[in-house]
N, C-alpha and C positions, 0 to 999 in steps of 0.2 A: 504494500500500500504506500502512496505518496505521501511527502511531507506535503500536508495541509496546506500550506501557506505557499505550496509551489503548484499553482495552479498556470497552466502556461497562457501565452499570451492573449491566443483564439477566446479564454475563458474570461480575460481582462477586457476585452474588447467589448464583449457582451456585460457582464456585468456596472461597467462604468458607463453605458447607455451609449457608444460612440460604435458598434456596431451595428447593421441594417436591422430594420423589423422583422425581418427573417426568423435573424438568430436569436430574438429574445424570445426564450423560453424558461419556463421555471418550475418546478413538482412543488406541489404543497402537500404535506403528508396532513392529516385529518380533516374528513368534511365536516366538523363541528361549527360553529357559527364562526368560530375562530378561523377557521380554514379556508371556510368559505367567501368571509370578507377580505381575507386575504386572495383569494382566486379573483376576486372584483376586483379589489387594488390593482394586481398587475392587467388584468383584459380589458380595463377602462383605459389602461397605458399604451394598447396595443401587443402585448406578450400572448403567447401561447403560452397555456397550463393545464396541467394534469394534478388535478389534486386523487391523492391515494388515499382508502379509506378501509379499515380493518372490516368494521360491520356492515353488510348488506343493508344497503340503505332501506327504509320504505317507500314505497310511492306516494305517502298520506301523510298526515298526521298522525305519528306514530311514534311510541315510546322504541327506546330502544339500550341494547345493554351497554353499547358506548358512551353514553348519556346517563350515568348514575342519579343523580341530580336531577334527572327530566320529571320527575313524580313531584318533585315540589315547588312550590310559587316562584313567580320567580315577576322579580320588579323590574323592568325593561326603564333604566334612568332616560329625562328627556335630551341628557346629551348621545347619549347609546342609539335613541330615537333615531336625531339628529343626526348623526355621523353614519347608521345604516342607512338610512335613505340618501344620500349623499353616495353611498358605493354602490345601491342597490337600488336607483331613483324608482319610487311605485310601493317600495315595501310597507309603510303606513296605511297604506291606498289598499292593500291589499288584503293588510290584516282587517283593517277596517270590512271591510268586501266579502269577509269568513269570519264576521259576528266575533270579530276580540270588541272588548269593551273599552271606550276613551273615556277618561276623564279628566274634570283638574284636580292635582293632587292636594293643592291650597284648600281643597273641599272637605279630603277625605280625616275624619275623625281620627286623630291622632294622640294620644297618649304617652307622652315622654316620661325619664325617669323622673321630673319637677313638676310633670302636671299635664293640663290638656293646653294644646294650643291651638292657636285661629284656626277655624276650617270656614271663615266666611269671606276670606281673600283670597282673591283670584293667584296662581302661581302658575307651574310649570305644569304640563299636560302630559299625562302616561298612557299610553297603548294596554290595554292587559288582557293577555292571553297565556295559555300556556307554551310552555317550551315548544314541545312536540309542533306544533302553529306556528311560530314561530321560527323553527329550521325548518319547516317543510313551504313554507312562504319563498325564505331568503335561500332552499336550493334551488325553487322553481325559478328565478328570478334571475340565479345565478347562469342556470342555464340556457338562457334566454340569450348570453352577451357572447359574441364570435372569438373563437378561440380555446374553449375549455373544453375539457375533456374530464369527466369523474370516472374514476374506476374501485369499484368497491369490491369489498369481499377480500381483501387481499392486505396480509400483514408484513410492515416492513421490517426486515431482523437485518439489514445490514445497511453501510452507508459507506461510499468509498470516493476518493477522491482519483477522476481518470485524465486524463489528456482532455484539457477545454472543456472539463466538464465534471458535474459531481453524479455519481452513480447512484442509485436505489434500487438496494434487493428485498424482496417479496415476496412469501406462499401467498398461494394460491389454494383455498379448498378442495378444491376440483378441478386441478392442471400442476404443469409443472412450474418450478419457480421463475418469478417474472423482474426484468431486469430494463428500468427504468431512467433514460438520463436527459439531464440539461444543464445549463451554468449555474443556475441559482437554483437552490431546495433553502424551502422553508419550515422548518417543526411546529405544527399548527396540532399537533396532535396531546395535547392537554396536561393534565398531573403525571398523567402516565406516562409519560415521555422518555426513553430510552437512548437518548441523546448521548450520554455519556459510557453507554454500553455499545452502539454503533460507532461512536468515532472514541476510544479509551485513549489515545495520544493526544486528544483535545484536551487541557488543560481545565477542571470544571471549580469555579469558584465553591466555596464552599456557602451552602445553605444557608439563608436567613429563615429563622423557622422561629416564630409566634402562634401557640396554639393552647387555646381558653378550654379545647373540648367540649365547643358548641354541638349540638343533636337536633335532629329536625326530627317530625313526622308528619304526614302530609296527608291529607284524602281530600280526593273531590266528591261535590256534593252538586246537588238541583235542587233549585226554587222551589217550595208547595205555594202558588201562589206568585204574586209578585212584594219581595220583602220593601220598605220603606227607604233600603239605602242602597244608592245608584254610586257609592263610590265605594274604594276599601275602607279596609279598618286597621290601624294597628294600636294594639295592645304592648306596648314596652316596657320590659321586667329592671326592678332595680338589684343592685348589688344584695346580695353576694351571688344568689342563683341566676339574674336576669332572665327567670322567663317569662316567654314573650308569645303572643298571639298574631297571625295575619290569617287575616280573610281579604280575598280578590274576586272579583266578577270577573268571571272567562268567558270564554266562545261560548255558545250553544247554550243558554241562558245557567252554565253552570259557575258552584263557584270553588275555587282551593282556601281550603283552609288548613291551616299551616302553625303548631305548636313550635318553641325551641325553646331549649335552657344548657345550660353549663355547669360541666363535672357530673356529679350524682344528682344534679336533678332534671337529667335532660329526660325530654318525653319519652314513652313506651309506644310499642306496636299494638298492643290488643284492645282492643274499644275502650273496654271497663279504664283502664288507665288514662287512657287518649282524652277521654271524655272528661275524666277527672283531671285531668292538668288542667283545662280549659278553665274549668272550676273554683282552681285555686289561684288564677287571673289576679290583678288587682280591681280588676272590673268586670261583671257581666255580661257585656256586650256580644262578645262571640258565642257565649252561652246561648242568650235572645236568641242569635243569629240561628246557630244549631237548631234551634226548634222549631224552624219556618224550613227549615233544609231536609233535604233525606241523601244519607250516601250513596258515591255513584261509582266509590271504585273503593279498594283495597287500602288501607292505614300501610305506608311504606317509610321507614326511614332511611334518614342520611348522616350519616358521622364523620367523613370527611371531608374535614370543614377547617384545617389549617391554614393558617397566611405563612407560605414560603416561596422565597423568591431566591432565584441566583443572577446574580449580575452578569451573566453572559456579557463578551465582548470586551470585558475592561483589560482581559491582556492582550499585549501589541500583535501577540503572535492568532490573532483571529483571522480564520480565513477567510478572503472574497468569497461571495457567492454563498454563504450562508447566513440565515436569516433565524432567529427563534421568538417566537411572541405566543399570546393566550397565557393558558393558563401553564404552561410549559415553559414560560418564561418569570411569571408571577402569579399565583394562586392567592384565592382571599377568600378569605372568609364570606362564605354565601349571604349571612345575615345581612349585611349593608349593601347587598343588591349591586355590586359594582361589576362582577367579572365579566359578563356580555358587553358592557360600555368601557370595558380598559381596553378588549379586545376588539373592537370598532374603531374608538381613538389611532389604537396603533396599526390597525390598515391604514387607516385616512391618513396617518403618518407617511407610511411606505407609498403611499399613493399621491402623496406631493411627491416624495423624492422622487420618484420615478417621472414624474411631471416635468419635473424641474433638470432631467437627465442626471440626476445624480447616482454616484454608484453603491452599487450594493456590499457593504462592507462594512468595514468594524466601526464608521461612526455613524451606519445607521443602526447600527445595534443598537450600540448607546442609546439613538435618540429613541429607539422604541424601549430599551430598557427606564426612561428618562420620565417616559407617560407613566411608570406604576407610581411616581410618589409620591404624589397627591393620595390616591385611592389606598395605597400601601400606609401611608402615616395615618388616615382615618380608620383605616380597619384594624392596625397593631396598636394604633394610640387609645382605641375603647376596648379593646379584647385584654389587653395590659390591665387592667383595672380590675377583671375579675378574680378570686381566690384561685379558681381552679388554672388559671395560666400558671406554670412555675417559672416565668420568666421575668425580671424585675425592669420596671419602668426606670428609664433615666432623668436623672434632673429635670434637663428642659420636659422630658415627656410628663412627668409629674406636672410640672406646672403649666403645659397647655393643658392639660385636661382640667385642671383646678379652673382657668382660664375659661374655657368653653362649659364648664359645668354652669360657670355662672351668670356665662349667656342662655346658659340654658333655662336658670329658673327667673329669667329676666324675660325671655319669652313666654313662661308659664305665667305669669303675669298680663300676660295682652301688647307688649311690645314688638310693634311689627317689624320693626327694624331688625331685631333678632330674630324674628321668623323668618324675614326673608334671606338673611346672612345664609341663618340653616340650609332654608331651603335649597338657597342656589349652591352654598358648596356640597350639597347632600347630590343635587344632581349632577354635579362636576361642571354646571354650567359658569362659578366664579371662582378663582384661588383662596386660598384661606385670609388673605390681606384683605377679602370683604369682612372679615371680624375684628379690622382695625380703623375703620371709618370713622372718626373724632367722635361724631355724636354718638355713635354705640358705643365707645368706651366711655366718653363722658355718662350715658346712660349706666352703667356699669358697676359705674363707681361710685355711684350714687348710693343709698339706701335704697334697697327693692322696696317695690311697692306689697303689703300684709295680702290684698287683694289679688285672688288667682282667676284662673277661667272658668268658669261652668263647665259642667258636663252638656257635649253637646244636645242640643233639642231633637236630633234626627235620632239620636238612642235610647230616648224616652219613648218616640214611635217605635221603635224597633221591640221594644221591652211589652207594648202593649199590645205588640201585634201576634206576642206568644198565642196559639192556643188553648184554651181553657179546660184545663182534666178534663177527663171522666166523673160525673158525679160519684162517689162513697155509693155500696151497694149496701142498702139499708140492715143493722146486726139483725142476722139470723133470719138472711132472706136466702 
């Protein structure tokens, strides 16, 4: 096998964009949404691509075992929005078009660890649908644009660097092994990423790993009826356990609802439990909700829910013509809803560069390694807080969270200024310097206000819209 970094000329030509349209070609290994926005990145640039993909794809909207995580909620941020319609023009249109639910998230009844905050200002707008609708949206979409090629079914175990070119090898379930090349490959293929087992002379930074031991469990339910609330909900747990509650309106008028906690108190799989975390809520609301609902699928959890990231790229000796982004490059913690919009971001990234003729090499790494750390200091800087992380926060990270705690109960108070800070940095729409605005710190520092927010009014309809037992069957009838 070649030294890495000795890729020959024919392969610099192509990679640094000074080669004909011909020759730009590139494999993306996983068709996850990662992979796929990366497949739009390059065919919107004029490249030809082959993304590779272990699991046989479905034709539908369909769960699948690539997709561990596809069973549960999943928050589509409105800069993730933003940034797939932008590689995938139509895709909002689309979902919209197969009954996902829009709303504004400024709406939806929210519960923080200090309290409720405004749900009657207008904010940022969410798409909400499930997963499964949502990659089976952005691969029809994908394959709509000239030049791609998917080939599924087929797993990559090797990676080799050839004359002008990088290799991928492949089984095949039902043929012989299949052997793939072009100048640039990109590792779009998730947590599970084998990067360092296919190329072992790549030099692998060592693991940044934050992990609270967050648990999910998931089931979808349907409407009896039409319930009183047309947005989500979230229920947010405080210290020590944070658990925590979402309900979302999906496609097909159904809805996911969605338990999490940390360490020993993360949710169970069997009803009787499921039902009882909900329970022990700080509020009822998703309880209500349960009882306008009937299940529509199977209680499934998720436990891999670490924030680990490795700095790929940062030594010199990085090869051209190789690219790693998703969750293969940085994973997070599901809870904060980020990992479908880092890995959007970081197309749309590679999708200027390529715009712009730039080459594909170690300072675009960087720059894709560059988008985690915004989303990476928000998910390790609140997961740091709980007992069950055994990893100890640092100075400065103590003191932004003291920081932001106390924007936080400055918005449980009704201060819009800090709901909006939240909001926009929650959806990646502003940099965290929107929570240094003179007036929000003057507000800040102020004395809070004794007076908090009401419990919103649309959950009191919700609460009254329970149905009423069974009457007592009279003793000794």
């Amino acid at each position: 096998m070649r030294d890495l970094a000795a890729l020959d000329e024919a392969a610099r030509l192509v990679v640094t964009g000074r080669a004909g349209a011909t020759d730009q070609q590139a494999i993306v290994i996983g068709a996850g949404l990662g992979g796929i926005l990366t497949a739009a990145a390059f065919a919107r640039t004029g490249w030809s691509v082959t993304v590779l993909e272990r699991d046989v794809l479905p034709t539908s909207a369909q769960y699948r075992r690539g997709v561990p995580q596809d069973r549960q909620a999943h928050i589509l941020l409105h800069r993730g929005l933003q940034a797939i319609d932008g590689l995938l023009p139509g895709f909002r249109a689309e979902l919209l078009a197969r009954d996902a639910v829009p709303f504004d998230s400024g709406r939806m009844p929210w519960l923080s660890e200090h309290g409720w905050l405004s749900n009657d200002q207008p904010s940022w707008e969410v798409v909400s649908a499930t997963r499964p609708l949502m990659d089976a949206v952005a691969r029809d979409l994908l394959r709509r644009l000239p030049g791609i090629t998917i080939r599924d079914g087929l797993r990559v175990h090797g990676l080799e660097s050839v004359p002008g070119a990088w290799r991928v090898l492949a089984d095949s379930a039902d043929g012989p092994e299949v052997s793939v090349s072009a100048p640039v490959v990109v590792d779009a293929s998730g947590r599970s990423s084998r990067l360092s087992h296919w190329l072992p002379q790549l030099r692998q930074p060592e693991a940044q790993l934050v992990d609270a031991r967050v648990g999910y469990a998931g089931q979808l339910h349907v409407a009896r009826g039409e319930p009183p609330l047309q947005t989500g909900l979230a229920i947010i747990g405080r210290l020590p356990d944070g658990a925590s509650g979402l309900a979302l309106p999906v496609e097909q008028g159904r809805w996911m609802i969605s338990a999490a906690g940390m360490g020993d108190f993360r949710p169970p799989r069997d009803l009787a439990g499921y039902r009882g975390f909900f329970a022990g809520l700080r509020d009822p609301a998703i309880v209500d909700l349960l009882h306008v609902l009937e299940p529509a699928g199977e209680i499934t959890v998720h436990r891999q829910t670490s924030n680990r990231r490795f700095a790929w790229g940062r030594h010199a000796d990085w090869p051209a013509g190789l690219l790693v982004l998703g969750d293969a490059l940085c994973s997070l913690d599901p809870i904060y809803g980020q990992g479908i919009t880092v890995a959007a971001m970081q197309a749309e990234r590679l999708h200027d560069a390529l715009s712009a003729g730039r080459p594909v090499d170690r300072r675009l790494q960087r720059q894709l390694l560059a988008v985690t750390e915004l989303p990476w200091s928000i998910a390790t800087g609140n997961d740091l807080r709980y007992p069950s992380c055994p990893a100890t926060p640092s100075a400065s990270q103590q003191l932004s969270a003291a920081f932001t705690s106390r924007l936080g109960q400055l918005a449980a108070t009704g201060d819009l200024r800090a709901t909006k800070a939240f909001s926009d940095v929650y959806h990646l729409m502003a940099p965290p310097t929107a929570f240094l605005r003179p007036s929000l710190l003057a507000a800040a520092a102020r004395p809070l206000p004794t007076r908090r927010l009401p419990r919103p009014t649309v959950l009191d309809q919700l609460s009254s819209s329970r149905p009423e037992p069974p009457p007592e069957a009279p003793a000794g009838a």
